[in-house]
Every structure is written in structure tokens, then in C-alpha cells.
C-alpha positions as CSV (number, residue, x, y, z in Angstrom):
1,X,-55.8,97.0,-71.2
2,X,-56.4,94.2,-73.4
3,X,-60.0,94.6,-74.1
4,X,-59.1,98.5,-75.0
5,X,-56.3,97.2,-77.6
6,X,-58.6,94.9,-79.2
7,X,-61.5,97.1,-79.2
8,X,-59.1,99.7,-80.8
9,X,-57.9,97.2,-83.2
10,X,-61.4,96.4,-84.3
11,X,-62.2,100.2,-84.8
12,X,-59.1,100.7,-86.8
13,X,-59.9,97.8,-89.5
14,X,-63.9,98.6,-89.6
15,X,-63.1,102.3,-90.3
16,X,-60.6,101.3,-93.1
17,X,-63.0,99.0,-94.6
18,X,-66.0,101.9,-94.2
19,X,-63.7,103.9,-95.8
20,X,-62.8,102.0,-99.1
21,X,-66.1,100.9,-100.0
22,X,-67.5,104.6,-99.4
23,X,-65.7,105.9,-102.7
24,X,-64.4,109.4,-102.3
25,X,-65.4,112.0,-99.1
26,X,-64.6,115.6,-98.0
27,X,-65.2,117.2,-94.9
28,X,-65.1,120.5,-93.4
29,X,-66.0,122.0,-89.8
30,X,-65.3,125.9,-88.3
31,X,-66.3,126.5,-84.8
32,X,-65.1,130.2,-84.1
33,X,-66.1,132.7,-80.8
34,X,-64.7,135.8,-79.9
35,X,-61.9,133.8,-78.0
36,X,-61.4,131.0,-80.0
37,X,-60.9,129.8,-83.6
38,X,-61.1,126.3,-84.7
39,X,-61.1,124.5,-87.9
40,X,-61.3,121.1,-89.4
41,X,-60.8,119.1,-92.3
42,X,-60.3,116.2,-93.7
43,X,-61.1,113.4,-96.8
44,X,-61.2,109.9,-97.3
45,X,-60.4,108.6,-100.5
46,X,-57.1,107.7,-102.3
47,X,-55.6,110.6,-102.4
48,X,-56.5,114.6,-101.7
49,X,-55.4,117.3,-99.3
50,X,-56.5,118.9,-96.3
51,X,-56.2,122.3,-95.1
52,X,-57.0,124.2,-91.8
53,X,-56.0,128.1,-90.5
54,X,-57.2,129.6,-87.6
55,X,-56.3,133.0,-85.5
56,X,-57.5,134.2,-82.4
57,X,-58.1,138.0,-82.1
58,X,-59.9,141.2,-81.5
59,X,-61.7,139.1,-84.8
60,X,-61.0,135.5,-84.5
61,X,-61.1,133.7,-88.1
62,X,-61.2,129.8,-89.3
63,X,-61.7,128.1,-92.1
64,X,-60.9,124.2,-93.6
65,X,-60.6,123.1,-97.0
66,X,-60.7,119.1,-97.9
67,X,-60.4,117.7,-101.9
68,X,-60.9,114.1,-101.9
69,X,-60.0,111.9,-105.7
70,X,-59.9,109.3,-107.2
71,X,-61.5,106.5,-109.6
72,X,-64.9,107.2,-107.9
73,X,-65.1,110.8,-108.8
74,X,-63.8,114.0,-106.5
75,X,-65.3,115.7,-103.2
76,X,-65.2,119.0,-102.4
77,X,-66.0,120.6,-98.9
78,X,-64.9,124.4,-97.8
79,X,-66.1,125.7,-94.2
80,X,-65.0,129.8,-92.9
81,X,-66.1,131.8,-90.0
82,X,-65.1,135.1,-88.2
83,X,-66.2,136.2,-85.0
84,X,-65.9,139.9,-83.5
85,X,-67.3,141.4,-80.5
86,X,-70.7,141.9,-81.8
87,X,-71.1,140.0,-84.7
88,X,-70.4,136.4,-86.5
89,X,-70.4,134.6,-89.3
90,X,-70.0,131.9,-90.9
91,X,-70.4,129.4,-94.2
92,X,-70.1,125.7,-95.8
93,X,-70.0,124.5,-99.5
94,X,-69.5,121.0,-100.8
95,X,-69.5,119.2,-103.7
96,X,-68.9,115.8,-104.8
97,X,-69.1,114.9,-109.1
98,X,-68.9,111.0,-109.3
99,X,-70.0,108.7,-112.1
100,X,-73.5,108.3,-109.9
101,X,-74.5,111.9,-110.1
102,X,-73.7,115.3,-107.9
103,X,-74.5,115.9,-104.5
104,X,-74.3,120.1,-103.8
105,X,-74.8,121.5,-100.4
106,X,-73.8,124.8,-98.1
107,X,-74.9,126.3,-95.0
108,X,-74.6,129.6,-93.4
109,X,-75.2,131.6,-90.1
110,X,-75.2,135.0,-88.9
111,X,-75.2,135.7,-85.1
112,X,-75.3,139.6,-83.3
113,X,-75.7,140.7,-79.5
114,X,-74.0,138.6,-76.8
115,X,-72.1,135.6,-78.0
116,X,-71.0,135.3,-80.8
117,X,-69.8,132.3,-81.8
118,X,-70.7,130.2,-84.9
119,X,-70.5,126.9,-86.2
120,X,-70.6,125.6,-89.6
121,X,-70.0,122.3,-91.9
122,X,-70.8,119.6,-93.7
123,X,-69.6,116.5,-95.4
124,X,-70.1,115.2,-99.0
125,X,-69.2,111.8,-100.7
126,X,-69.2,109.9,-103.9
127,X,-68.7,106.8,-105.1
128,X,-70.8,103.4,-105.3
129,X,-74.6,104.3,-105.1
130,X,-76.1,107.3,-104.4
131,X,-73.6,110.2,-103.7
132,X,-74.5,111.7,-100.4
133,X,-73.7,115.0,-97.8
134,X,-75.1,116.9,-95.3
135,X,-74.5,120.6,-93.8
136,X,-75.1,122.5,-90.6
137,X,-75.0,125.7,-89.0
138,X,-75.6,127.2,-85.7
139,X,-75.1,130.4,-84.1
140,X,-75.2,131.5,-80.2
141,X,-76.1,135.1,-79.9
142,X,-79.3,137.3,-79.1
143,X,-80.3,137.6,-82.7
144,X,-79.2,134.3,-85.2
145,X,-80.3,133.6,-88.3
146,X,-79.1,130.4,-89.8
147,X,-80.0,128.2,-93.1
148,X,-79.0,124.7,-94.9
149,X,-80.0,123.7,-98.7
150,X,-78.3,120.6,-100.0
151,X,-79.4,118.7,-103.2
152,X,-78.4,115.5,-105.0
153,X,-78.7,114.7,-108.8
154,X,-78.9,111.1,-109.4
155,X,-77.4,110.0,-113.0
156,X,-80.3,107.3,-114.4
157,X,-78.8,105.1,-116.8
158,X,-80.7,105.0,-120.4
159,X,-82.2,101.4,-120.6
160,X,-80.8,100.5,-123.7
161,X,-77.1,101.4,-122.2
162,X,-77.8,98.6,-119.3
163,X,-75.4,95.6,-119.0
């Protein structure tokens, strides 16, 4: 019991340090099949929102939103998927702007025949260094056809602006 506590207690404080020295985050996440719908969202950075919706149905439906701000810049990342009985779908975007540069990246699948399900998302962040993301998307049926692209555009500083 103890050595859970303080191994929880250790988790707690490394992820809120992680957290303020990465600068501003979004994520996004749907994982939706012809019985199930399941979204996910969510940012770190001082302040933002966070939005999921899901149904289940003869077409089951999911999609997250996540806007992370603050001094550091802002992240953007938006994830949606359906799923019917013969066909799925689904597809990421994100985008972080921070004084660094721009990191842009999205994903999507299409799935037919058999199961149907899809998953898509991605993460993005700004902030000190480099901003950063990364997307992904899988489907499950007969015939899938799935893709990723994701670039980052590094601000140089001029030389004669250097401090």
C-alpha cells in the first residue's frame, strides 16, 4: 500500500513538472466500431478546453476537440470518426503556432467489408524548442486504406537579432 502511494505520488509531481516545462499541448483520439463510439481529448497548458461526443447506433459517431494557450503559443488537435455496417471513417488535424515555429499534422482512414472500426489521432505541442506532434490511423476491415503527413516549420532567428 505504501509503495503504491508513493509511487503514485512520484507520478503525480513528475507529470506536473513534464507538463510545465513542455509549453502548450493538445490531443485528440476517436476509436469508433459498429458497436461502439469513443472519443478523447485533452490539453496541457495553462488554460484551454476539451471536448468529446460520442453515439452508438445503426452509425456510431465520435469525435474530440482540445485548444491548449498560453504564453508559449496555442495547440490545436481535432479527431472524428463514424462507423456503419459496411463502411468507416475516420480523421485527425492538429496544429500548434508558438514563437518557435508551427508543427501541422492529420491523419485519415477508410475501412469497407467486415469490421469496421477505425482509429484516429494525434498530439501536437509548442513551446520551449522545437514544437512537436505526431498522428495515426488504423482501420480493421477487408479493404483499409490509411495515411499520416505531419510537418514542422522551425522559426531561425536572423543573426543580427541574437542576444
Amino acid at each position: 500500500m505504501r509503495t503504491t502511494a508513493v509511487f503514485g505520488a512520484s507520478s503525480l509531481v513528475f507529470f506536473l513538472l513534464a507538463g510545465t516545462s513542455l509549453g502548450n499541448g493538445a490531443h485528440s483520439q476517436v476509436d469508433i466500431g459498429r458497436h461502439h463510439a469513443d472519443a478523447q481529448a485533452g490539453y496541457n497548458a495553462p488554460a484551454g478546453i476539451a471536448r468529446t461526443e460520442s453515439r452508438v447506433g445503426e452509425v456510431s459517431l465520435g469525435r474530440g476537440l482540445a485548444i491548449g494557450y498560453g504564453p508559449g503559443g496555442i495547440s490545436l488537435s481535432h479527431s472524428i470518426g463514424l462507423s456503419g455496417r459496411v463502411l468507416g471513417g475516420a480523421h485527425n488535424f492538429q496544429l500548434s503556432v508558438g514563437p518557435n515555429g508551427t508543427h501541422v499534422g492529420r491523419s485519415g482512414v477508410v475501412t469497407a467489408g467486415g469490421n469496421t472500426r477505425v482509429i484516429a489521432g494525434g498530439d501536437t505541442s509548442s513551446g520551449p524548442g522545437r514544437p512537436q506532434g505526431g498522428n495515426f490511423a488504423t482501420g480493421f476491415g477487408r479493404r483499409t486504406e490509411a495515411w499520416s503527413q505531419s510537418r514542422v516549420g522551425a522559426r531561425r532567428r536572423h543573426p543580427s537579432l541574437r542576444r
